[in-house]
C-alpha positions as CSV (number, residue, x, y, z in Angstrom):
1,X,-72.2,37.9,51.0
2,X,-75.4,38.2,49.4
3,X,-77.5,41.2,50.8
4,X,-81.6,40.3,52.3
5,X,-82.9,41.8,48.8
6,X,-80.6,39.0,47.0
7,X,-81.3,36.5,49.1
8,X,-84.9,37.0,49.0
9,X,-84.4,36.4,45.4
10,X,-82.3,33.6,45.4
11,X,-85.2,31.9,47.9
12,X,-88.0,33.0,45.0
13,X,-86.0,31.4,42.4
14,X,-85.7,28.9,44.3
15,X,-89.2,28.2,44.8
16,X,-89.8,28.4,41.7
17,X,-87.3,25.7,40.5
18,X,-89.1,23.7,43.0
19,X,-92.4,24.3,41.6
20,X,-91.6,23.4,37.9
21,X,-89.8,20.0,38.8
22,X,-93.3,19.1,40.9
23,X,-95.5,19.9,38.2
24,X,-93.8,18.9,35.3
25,X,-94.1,15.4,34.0
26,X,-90.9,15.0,32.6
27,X,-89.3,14.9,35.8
28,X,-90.5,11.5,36.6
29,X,-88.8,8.1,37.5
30,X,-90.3,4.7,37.9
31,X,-88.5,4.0,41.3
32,X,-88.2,7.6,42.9
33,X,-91.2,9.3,43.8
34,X,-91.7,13.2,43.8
35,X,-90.6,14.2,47.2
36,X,-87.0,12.4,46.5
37,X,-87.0,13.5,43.1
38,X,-86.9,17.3,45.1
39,X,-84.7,16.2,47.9
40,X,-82.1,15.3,45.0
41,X,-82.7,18.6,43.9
42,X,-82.1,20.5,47.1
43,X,-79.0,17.9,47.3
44,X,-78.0,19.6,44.3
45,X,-78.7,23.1,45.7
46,X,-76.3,22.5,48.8
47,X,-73.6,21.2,46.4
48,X,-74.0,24.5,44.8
49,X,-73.6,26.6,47.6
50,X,-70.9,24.5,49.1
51,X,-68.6,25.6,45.3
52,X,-69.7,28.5,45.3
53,X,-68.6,29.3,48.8
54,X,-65.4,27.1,48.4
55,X,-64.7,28.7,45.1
56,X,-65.1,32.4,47.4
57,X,-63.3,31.9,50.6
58,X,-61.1,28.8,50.0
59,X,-59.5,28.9,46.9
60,X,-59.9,33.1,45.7
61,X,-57.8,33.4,43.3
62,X,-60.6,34.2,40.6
63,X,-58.2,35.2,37.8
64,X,-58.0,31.2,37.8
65,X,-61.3,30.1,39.2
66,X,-63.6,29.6,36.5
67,X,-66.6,29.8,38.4
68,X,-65.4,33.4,39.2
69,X,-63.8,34.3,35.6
70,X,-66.7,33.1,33.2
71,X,-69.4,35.2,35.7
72,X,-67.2,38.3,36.1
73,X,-66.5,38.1,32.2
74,X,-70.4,37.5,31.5
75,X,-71.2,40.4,34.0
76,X,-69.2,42.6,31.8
77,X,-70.2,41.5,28.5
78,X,-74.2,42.1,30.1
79,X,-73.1,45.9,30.9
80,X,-71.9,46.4,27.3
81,X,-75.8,46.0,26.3
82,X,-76.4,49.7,28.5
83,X,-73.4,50.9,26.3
84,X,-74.1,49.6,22.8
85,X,-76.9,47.0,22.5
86,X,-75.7,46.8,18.6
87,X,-72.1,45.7,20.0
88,X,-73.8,43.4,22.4
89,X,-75.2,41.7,20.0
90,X,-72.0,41.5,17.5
91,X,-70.5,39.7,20.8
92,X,-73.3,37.5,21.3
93,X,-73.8,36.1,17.9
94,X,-70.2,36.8,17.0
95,X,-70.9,38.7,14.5
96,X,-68.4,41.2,12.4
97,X,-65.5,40.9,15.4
98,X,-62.7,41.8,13.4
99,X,-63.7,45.5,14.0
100,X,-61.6,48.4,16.0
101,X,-64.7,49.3,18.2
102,X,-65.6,45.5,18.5
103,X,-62.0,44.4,19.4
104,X,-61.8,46.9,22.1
105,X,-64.7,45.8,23.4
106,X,-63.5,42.0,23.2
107,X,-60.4,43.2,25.4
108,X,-61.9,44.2,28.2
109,X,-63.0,40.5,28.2
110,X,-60.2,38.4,30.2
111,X,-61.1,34.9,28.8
112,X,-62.8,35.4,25.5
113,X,-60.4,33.8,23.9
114,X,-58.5,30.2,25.3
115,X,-55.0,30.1,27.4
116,X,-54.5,27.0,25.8
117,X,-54.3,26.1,21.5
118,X,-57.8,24.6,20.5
119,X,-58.6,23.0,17.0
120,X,-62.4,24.2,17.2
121,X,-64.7,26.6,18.9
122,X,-63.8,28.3,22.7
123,X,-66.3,26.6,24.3
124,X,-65.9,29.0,27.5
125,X,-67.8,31.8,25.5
126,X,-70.8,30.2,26.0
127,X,-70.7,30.2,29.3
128,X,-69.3,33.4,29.5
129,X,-73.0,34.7,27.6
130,X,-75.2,32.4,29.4
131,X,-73.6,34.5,32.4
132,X,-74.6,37.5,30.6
133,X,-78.0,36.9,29.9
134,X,-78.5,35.5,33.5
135,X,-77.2,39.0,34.8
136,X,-80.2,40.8,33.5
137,X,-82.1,38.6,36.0
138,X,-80.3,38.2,38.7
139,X,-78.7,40.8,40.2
140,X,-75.7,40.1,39.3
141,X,-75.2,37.8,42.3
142,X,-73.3,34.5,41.7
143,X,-75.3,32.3,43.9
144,X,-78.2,33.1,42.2
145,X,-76.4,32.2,38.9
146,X,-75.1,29.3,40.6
147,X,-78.6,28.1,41.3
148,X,-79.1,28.4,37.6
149,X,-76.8,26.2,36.9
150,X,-77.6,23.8,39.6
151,X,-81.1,23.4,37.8
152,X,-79.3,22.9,34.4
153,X,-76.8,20.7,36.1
154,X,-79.9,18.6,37.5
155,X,-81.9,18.5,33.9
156,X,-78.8,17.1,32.6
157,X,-78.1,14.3,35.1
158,X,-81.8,13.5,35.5
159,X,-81.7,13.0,31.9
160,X,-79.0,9.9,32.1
161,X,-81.6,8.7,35.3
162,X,-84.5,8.3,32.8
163,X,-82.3,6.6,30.4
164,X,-80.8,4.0,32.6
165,X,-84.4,3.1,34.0
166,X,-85.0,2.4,29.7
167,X,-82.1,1.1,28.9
168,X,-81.5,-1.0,32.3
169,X,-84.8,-1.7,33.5
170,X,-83.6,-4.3,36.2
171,X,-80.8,-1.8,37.6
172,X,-82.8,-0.7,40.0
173,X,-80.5,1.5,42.1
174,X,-78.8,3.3,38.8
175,X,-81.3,6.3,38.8
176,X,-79.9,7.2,42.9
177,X,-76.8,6.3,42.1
178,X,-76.4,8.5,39.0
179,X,-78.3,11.7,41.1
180,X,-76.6,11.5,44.2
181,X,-72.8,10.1,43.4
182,X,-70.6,12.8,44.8
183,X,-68.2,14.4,41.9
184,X,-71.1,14.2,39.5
185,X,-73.3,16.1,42.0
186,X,-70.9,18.7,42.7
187,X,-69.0,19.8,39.4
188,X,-72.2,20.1,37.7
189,X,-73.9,22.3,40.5
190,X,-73.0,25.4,39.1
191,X,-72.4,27.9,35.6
192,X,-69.2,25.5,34.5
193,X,-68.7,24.2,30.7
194,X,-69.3,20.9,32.1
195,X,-72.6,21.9,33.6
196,X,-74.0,22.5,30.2
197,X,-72.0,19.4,28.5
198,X,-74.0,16.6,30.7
199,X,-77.3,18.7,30.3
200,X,-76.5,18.9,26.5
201,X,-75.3,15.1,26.3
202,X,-78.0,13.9,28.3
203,X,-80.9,15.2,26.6
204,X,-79.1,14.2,23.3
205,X,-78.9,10.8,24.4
206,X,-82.2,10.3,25.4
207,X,-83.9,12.4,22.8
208,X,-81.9,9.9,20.2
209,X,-83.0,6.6,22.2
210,X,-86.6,7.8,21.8
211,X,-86.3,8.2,18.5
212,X,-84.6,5.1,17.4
213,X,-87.3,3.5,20.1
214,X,-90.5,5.5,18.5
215,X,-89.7,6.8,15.6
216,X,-91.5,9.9,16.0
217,X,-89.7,12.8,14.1
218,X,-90.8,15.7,16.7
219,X,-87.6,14.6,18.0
220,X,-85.4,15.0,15.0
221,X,-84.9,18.5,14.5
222,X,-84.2,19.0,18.8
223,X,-81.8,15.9,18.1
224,X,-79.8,17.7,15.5
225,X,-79.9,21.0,17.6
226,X,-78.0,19.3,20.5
227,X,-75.5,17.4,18.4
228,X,-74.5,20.4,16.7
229,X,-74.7,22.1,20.0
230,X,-72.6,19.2,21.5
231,X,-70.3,19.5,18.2
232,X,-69.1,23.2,19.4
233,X,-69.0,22.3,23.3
234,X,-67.2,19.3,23.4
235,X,-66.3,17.7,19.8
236,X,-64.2,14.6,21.5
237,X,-67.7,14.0,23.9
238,X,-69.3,13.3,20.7
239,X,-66.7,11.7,18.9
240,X,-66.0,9.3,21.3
241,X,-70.1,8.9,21.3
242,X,-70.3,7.8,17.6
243,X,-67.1,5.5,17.6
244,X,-69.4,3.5,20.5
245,X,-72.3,4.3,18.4
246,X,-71.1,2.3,15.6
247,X,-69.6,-0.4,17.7
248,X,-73.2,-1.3,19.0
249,X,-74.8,-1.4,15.8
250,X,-71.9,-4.0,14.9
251,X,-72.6,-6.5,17.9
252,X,-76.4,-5.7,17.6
253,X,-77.5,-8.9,16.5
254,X,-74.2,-10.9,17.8
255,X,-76.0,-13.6,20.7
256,X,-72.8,-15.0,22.3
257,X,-71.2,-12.9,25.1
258,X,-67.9,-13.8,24.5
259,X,-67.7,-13.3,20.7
260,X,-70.2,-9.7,21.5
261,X,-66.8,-8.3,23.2
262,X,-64.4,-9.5,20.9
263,X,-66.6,-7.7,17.8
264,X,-67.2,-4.8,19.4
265,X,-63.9,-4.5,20.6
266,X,-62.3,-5.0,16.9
267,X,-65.2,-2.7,15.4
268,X,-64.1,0.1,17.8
269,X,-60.2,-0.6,17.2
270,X,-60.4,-0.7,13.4
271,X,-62.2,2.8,13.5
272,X,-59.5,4.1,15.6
273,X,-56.8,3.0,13.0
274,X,-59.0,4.4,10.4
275,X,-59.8,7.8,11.8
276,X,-55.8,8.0,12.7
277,X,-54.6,7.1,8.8
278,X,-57.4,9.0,7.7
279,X,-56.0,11.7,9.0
280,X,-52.6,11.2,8.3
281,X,-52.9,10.8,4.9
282,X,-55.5,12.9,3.8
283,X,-55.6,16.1,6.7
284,X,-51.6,15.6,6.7
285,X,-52.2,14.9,10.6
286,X,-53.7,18.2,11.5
287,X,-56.0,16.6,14.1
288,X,-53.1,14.7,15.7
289,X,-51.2,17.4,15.5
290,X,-53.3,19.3,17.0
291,X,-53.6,16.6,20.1
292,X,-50.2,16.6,20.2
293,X,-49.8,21.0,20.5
294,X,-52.5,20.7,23.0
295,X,-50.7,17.6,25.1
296,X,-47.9,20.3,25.2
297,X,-49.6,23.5,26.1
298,X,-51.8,21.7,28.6
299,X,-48.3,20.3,30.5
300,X,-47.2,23.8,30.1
301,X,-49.7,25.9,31.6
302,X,-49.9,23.5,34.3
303,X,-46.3,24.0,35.1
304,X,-46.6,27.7,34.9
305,X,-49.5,27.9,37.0
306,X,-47.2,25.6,39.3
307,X,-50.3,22.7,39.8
308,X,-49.8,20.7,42.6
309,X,-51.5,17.9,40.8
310,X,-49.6,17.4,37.6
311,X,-49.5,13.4,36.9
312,X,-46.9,11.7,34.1
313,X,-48.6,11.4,30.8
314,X,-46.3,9.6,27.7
315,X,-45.5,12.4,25.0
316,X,-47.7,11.5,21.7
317,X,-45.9,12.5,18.5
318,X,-48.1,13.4,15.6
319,X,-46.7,10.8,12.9
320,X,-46.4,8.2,15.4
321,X,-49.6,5.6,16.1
322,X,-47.9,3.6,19.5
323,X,-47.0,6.9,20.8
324,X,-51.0,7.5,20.6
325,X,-52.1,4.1,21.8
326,X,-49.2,4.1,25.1
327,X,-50.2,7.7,26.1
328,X,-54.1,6.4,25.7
329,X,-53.4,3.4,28.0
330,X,-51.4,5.5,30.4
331,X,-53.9,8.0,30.4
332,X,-57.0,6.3,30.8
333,X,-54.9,4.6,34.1
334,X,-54.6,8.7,35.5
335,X,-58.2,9.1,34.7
336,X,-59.4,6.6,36.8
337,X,-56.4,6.4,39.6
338,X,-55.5,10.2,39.0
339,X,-51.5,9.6,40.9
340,X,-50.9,13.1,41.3
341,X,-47.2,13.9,42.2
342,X,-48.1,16.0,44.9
343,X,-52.0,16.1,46.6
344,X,-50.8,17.9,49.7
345,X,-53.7,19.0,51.8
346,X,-56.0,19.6,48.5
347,X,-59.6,18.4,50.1
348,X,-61.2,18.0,46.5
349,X,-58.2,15.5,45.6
350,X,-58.6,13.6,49.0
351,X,-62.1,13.1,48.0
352,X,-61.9,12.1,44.5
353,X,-59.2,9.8,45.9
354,X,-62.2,7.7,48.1
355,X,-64.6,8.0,45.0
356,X,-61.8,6.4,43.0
357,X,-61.9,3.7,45.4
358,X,-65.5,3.4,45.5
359,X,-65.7,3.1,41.5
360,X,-63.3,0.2,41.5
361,X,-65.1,-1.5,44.3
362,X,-68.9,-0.8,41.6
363,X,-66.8,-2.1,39.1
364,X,-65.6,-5.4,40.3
365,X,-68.7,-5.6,41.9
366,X,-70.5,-5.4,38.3
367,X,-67.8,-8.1,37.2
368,X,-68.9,-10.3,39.3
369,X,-72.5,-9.7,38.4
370,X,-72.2,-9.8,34.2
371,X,-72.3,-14.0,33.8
372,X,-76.1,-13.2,35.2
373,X,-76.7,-10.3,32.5
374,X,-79.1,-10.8,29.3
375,X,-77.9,-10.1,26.5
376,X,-79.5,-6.8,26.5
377,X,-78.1,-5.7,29.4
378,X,-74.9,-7.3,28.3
379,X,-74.3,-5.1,25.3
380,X,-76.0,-1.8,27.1
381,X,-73.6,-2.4,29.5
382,X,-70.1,-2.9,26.8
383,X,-71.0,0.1,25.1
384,X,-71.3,2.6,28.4
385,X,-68.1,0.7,29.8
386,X,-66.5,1.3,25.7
387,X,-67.8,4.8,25.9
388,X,-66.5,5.3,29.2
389,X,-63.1,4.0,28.9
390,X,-62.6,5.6,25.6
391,X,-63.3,9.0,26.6
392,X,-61.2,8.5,29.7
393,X,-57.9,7.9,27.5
394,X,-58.8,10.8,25.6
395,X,-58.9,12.8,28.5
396,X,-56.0,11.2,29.8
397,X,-53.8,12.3,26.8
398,X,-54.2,15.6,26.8
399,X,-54.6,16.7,30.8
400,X,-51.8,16.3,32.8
401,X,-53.8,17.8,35.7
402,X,-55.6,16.0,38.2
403,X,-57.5,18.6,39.1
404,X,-58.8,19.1,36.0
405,X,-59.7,15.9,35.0
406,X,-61.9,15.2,38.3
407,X,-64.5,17.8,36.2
408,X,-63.7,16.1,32.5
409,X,-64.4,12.7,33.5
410,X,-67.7,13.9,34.5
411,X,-69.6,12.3,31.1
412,X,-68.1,9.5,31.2
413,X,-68.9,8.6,34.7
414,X,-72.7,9.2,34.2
415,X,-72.4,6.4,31.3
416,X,-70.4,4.0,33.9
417,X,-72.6,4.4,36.7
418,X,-75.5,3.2,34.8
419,X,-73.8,-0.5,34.7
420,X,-71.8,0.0,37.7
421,X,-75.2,0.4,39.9
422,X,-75.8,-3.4,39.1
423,X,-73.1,-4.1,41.8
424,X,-75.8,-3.0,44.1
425,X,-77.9,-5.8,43.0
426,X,-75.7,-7.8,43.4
427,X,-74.2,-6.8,47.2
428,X,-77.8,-6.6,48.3
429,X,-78.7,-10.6,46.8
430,X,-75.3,-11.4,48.2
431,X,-76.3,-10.1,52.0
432,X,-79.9,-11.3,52.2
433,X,-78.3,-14.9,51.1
434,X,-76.1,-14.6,54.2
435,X,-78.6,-13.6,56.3
């Protein structure tokens, strides 16, 4: 537990935090006032404490918790600076790591580098040295890195707010929705990779609206600073991004609802087909080859680690395109259901379990809702549904885990609940006309 110096800390930080988010005009929405905006903040604070403390006495095993294993790593990449601020550095910038002195270093480090084959960069490093540079400050106390991360966590989802209120201006209840829905709230309340994904995609995002809106290049270079940031985090994120990029622009000046699906819907199947004999042909499959090592080592480790959440996902071979498009449909089905084997008395499956429910019941509710849509809001809403659903199956693929995908689903939930939250709308018209 933290001792009355820490926590004094922790409650100046806190303050701080606080302070910034009243005074700075960025965190603004047209339908939440300041005091709620904060109270969503503090919502995020508890949902920080509440990991952290789960993460401490409930589940403590932190070899496996990454909370635990990117802090403890950071903490001991930060004490290397009192040793050899040159080798800190090397680490930090990887620079010149092929070294004796280096590599020693690097193997006191238990996850520098990833459990599980990857095709581009570890993405845990940079949490492990955002840990590390947060130790200088904070005592080395993980609820006081936690509360770090909550504030980053916030930025980021605050970020898909502002852009729902711009892109959706009549979905009223979108900007609550997106701040306070449960599993979006909590995995993104603390120092995790997915923290600094939806603060990363979310600013991206918006920064690239603006700019397309406005056209005002003191946005350009901080939009190519996040997408190459976003490149080395999460490569698929983006990916999946630009396929449903291009899919708008193809439906962009299509009027009829009807024939708007059935473009996009081709545009974004034909660049599939592309990308996979693209690939085939000229990489000689290495990208889904590299899906198809990762589908394997994923299902592995899981077994190893003996999950208690391992679901069914349909083996994808390399040379084969159904065995891609089945395990795509299958997985975006565990995505969203998540039918673990075996959820036992696991509280955070339970709970995803009722948000499951709740998303279908958002989602026929937004069905129900579309005949009413503008065309605007029509296509805002395919492409955040396309985005969604894409990202899901990619997920679904390679993460046999259900565990595990509750926190990877994360982005693409932010981009549903922005059409979803129409549902609202429509239950709220639908009461008052009983009444």
């Amino acid at each position: 537990m933290p001792t009355i110096y820490e926590f004094l800390v922790y409650l100046i930080y806190l303050a701080l935090f606080i302070l910034m988010l009243h005074k700075i005009t960025w965190f603004r929405l047209k339908e939440l006032d300041k005091p709620w905006i904060i109270a969503a903040f503090m919502f995020k604070v508890l949902m920080s404490v509440a990991l952290t403390l789960l993460y401490t006495y409930y589940y403590t095993d932190r070899e496996h918790a990454d909370i635990y294993k990117y802090f403890e790593d950071g903490v001991k990449l930060q004490e290397i600076f009192y040793r050899s601020p040159a080798q800190f550095m090397r680490l930090m910038f990887e620079i010149h790591t092929e070294n004796p002195q280096t590599k020693a270093l690097i193997s006191e480090l238990n996850h520098w580098y990833p459990k599980v084959r990857s095709m581009v960069y570890n993405d845990s490093r940079f949490i492990i040295k955002i840990n590390a540079l947060l130790a200088f400050i904070s005592l080395k106390n993980i609820f006081i890195h936690s509360l770090f991360g909550a504030l980053i966590g916030f930025t980021g989802v605050f970020a898909f707010a502002k852009l729902s209120e711009q892109l959706l201006p009549n979905a009223r209840y979108a900007p609550p929705l997106i701040l306070l829905f449960p599993s979006v709230n909590f995995w993104t309340s603390v120092l995790l990779k997915e923290t600094l994904l939806v603060a990363v995609f979310g600013l991206f995002i918006l920064s690239l609206y603006r700019f397309i809106k406005t056209f005002q290049w003191m946005y350009l270079p901080f939009i190519i600073g996040l997408f190459i940031l976003l490149f080395f985090l999460k490569v698929y994120v983006l990916a999946c991004f630009l396929c449903a990029g291009v899919g708008y622009i193809a439906i962009h000046r299509v009027q009829h609802k009807r024939n708007t699906i059935l473009i996009f819907a081709a545009t974004v199947f034909i660049i599939l087909i592309a990308a996979w004999l693209s690939d085939h042909f000229l990489l000689d499959g290495l990208i889904a080859g590299g899906l198809e090592q990762k589908q394997r080592d994923m299902y592995n480790l899981a077994v190893y680690m003996q999950s208690g959440s391992i679901m069914s996902i349909p083996e994808i071979h390399s040379g084969e395109l159904k065995s891609f498009i089945y395990s795509g449909l299958c997985g975006l089905l565990n995505t969203w259901f998540m039918p673990a084997k075996n959820m036992g008395s696991n509280p955070l499956l339970w709970a995803a379990t009722a948000e499951n429910i709740l998303l279908t019941a958002l989602f026929v509710g937004m069905l129900l809702r579309m005949k009413s849509f503008n065309h605007r809001e029509f296509k805002i809403s395919l492409i955040c549904i396309g985005y969604a659903f894409l990202l899901l199956a990619v997920i679904g693929i390679t993460t046999p885990v259900a565990g595990s995908v509750i926190r990877y689903r994360i982005p693409a939930l932010l981009m549903l609940l922005m059409p979803l939250s129409s549902s609202l709308n429509f239950l709220k018209n639908s009461t008052f006309r009983k009444v």
